[in-house]
VEXLUMNU-615885 format. One record per residue (C-alpha): chain; x, y, z. Coordinates in steps of 0.2 Angstrom, whole numbers. Layout:
VEXLUMNU-615885
 chain    c1    c2    c3
     A     X     Y     Z
...
end
This chain:
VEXLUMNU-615885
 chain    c1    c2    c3
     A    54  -139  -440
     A    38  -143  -449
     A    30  -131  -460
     A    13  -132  -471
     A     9  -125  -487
     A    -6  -118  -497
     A    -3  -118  -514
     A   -23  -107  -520
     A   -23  -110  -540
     A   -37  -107  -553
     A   -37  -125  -557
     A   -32  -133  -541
     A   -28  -129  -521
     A   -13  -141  -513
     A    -9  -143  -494
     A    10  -147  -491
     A    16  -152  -475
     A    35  -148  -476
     A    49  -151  -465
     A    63  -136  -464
     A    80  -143  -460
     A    96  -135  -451
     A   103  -131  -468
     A    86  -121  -474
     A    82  -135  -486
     A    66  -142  -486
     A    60  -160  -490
     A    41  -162  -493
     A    32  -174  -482
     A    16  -176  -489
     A     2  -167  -498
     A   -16  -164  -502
     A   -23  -158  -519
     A   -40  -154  -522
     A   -50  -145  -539
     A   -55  -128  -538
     A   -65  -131  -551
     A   -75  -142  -537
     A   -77  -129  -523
     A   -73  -112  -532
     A   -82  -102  -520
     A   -68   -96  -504
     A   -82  -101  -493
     A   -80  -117  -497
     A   -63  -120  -503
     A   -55  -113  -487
     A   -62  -124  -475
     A   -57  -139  -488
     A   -39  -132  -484
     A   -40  -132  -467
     A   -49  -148  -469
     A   -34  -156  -477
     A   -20  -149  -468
     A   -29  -156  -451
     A   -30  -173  -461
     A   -10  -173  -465
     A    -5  -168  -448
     A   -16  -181  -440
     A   -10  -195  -452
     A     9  -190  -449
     A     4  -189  -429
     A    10  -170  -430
     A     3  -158  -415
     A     1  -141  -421
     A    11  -133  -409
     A    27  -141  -417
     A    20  -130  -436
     A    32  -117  -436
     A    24  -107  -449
     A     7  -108  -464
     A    12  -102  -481
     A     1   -96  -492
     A     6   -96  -511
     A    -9   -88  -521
     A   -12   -79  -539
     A   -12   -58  -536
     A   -18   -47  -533
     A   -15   -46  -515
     A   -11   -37  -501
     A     5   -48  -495
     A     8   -37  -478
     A   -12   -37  -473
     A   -13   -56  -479
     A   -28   -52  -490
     A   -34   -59  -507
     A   -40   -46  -517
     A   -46   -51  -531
     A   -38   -63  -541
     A   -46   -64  -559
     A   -41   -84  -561
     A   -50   -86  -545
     A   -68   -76  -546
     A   -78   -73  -529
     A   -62   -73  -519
     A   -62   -53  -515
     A   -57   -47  -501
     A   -53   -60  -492
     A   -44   -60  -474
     A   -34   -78  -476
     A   -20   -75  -465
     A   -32   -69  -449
     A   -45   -80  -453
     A   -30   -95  -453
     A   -21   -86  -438
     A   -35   -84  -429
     A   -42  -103  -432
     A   -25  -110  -428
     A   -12   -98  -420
     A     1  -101  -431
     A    13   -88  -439
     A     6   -87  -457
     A    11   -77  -472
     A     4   -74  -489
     A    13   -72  -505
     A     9   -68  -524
     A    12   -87  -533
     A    25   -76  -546
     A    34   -70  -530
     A    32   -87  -519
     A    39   -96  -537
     A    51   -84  -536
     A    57   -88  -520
     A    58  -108  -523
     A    67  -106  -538
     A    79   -93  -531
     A    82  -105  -516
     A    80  -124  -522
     A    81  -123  -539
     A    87  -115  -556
     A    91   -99  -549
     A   104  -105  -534
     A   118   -92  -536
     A   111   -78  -545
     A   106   -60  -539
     A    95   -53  -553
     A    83   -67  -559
     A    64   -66  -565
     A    52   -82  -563
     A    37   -81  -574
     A    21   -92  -570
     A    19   -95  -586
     A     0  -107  -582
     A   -17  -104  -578
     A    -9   -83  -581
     A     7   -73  -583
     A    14   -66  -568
     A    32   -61  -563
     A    43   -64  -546
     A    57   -51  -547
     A    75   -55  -537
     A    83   -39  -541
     A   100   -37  -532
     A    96   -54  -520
     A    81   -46  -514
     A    64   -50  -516
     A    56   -36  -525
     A    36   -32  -521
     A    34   -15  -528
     A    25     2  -520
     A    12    -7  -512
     A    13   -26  -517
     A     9   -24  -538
     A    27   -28  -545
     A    27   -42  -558
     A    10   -40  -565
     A    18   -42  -582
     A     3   -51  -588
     A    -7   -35  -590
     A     4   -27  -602
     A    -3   -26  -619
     A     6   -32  -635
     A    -7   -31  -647
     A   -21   -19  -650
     A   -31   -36  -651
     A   -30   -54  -647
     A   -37   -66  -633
     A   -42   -60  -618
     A   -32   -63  -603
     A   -31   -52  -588
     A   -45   -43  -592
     A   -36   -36  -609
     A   -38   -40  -626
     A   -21   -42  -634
     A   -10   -44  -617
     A     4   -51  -613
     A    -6   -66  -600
     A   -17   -66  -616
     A    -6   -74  -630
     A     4   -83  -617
     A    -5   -93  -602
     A   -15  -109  -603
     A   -32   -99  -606
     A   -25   -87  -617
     A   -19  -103  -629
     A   -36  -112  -628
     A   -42   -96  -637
     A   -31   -93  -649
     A   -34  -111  -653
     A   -52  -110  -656
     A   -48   -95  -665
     A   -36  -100  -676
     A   -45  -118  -681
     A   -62  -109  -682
     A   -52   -98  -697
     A   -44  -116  -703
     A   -63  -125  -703
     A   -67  -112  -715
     A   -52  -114  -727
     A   -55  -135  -726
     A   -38  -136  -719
     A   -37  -152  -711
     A   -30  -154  -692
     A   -30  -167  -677
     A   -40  -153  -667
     A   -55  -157  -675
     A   -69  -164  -687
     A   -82  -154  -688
     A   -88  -134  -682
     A   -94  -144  -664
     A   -76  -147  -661
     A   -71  -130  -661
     A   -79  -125  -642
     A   -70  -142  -635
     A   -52  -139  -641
     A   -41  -138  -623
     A   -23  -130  -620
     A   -17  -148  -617
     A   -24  -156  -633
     A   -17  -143  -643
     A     2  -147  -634
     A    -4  -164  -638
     A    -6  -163  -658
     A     7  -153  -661
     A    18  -168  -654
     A    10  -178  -663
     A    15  -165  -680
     A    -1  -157  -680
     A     2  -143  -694
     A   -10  -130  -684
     A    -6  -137  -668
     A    11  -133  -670
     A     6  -115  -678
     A    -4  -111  -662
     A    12  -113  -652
     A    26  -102  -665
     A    10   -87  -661
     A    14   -91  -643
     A    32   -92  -643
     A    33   -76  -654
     A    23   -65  -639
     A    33   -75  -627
     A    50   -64  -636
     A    42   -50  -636
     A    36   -51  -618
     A    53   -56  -612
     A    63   -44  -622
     A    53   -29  -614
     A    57   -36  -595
     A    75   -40  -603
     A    77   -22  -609
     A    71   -14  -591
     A    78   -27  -577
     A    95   -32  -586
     A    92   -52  -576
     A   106   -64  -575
     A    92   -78  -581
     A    73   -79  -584
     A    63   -96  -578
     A    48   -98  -585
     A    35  -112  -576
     A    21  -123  -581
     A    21  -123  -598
     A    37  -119  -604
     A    42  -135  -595
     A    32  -145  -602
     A    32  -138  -620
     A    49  -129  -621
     A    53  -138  -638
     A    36  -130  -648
     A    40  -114  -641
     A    59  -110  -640
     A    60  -106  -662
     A    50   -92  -660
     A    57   -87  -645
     A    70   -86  -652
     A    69   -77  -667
     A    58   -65  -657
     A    70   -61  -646
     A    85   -58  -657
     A    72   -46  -665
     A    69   -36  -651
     A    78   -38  -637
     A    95   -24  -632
     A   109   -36  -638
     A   120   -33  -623
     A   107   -37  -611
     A    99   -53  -619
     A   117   -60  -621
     A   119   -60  -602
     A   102   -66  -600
     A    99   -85  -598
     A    81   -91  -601
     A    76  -108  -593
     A    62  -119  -588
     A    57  -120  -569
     A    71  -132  -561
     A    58  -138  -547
     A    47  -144  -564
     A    28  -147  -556
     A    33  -148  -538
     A    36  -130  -539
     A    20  -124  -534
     A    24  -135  -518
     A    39  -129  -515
     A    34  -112  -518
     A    21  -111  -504
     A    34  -120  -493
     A    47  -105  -496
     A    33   -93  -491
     A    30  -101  -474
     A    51  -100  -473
     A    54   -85  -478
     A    41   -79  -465
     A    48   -87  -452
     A    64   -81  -454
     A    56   -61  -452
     A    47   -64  -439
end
């Protein structure tokens, strides 16, 4: 059965056409990316969407009466059950917005729409490093910090939708910004929240005449990315390689408290712990022998995303299963 994926990012949107097999795998057909960054606006990334997926099931000569099912993997809040975006803060202007009727009524397909953290969740739980556990916690771990709780081999969405928001919790009275919260858990450890703390930290190095491959001059500061910054400290970049200890430090902290609550079997972060596992894991670490329960952190196994970057694809794909399977 063929199934198609949106994949709604603060950085990019992706169409997936999947194809679900009689042993609940699925293999991806094809895909369409295409930069937020371009068409931030719902209004207009939307239709892009729509755009793209009529383009893939056109190129692959696919009717749409043979789609079993959309699915929709977006950053939260949202309202999962009415299929509305609320209001994401890594995608601003997209407030209230009624996808899954909009899509629904457009094409008259089954759709469903899921938290990203949840929808990662789900792929990791199924196709990747979570095969065979009950009690597992998938962190984002990108563009923000959310969570996708499997608690007793069941999805678990809270009171009314808001379970896994771990990004909002605070670990310092201060510190970059992320979530709307100075000092939070999606502020020390998410793509934007390293970006500050790295124009922080090398404006404060600038000053000392510490030397670093992050910059030359004050006008360097303002310019200094997430990805440069992975990119000097593997290249031995002294301060490059101090941003991510700061990182990796919160990173324990954060995962000690969700260690000391949900008691998981393992923990998979995303994004960039995949990529930049090594910078991080020493003060992970240390950070977690420091504070986490003993008997619970020795149970707990903490991992990088088994799907690696197809699991955003993969992720909406599981939503659109998933649904199909409840309906």
């Amino acid at each position: 059965m063929d199934l198609v994926g949106f994949d709604i990012g603060g950085t990019k949107c992706t169409v997936i056409l999947g194809a679900l097999d009689g042993n609940d795998g699925i293999t991806i057909v094809d895909k369409q990316v295409i930069l937020t960054s371009r068409y931030p606006a719902p209004g207009e990334m939307i239709p892009r969407m729509q755009g793209a997926m009529e383009d893939i099931l056109r190129k692959h000569g696919i009717d749409r009466s043979s789609v079993g099912s959309i699915g929709i993997s977006c950053g939260g809040p949202l309202d999962s059950r009415r299929g509305v975006i609320l209001s994401p803060p890594n995608l601003p202007g997209w407030d209230n917005v009624h996808i899954v009727d909009d899509l629904y009524s457009l094409y008259g397909i089954r759709t469903g729409l899921q938290n990203d953290a949840n929808a990662c969740a789900l792929a990791e739980w199924k196709f990747g490093a979570g095969r065979g556990f009950s009690n597992l916690v998938f962190l984002t771990f990108g563009t923000g910090m959310g969570a996708g709780l499997i608690l007793n081999g069941t999805l678990y969405e809270g009171t009314n939708d808001n379970a896994g928001e771990v990004g909002h919790i605070r670990l310092e009275d201060d510190g970059p910004v992320g979530y709307g919260k100075a000092g939070s858990f999606e502020g020390f450890c998410s793509g934007g929240g390293i970006m500050q703390l790295a124009r922080t930290m090398a404006a404060e190095a600038l000053k000392l005449n510490r030397k670093s491959l992050l910059f030359n001059n004050p006008g360097d500061i303002d310019k200094i990315t997430t990805l440069g910054v992975a990119e000097s400290a593997n290249a031995g970049d002294a301060l490059a390689k101090e941003i991510f200890q700061v990182c990796g430090r919160y990173l324990g902290r954060g995962l000690s408290v969700l260690i000391d609550i949900l008691n998981p079997e393992i923990i998979i972060l995303g994004s960039i712990y995949v990529r930049a596992a090594a910078l991080l894991q020493p003060a992970l670490s240390e950070s977690l022998e420091r504070e986490a329960l003993s008997l619970s952190r020795k149970v707990c196994r903490i991992v990088p995303a088994g799907l690696g970057e197809s699991i955003g694809d993969y992720a909406a794909l599981s939503v659109a299963a998933n649904f199909l399977k409840k309906k």
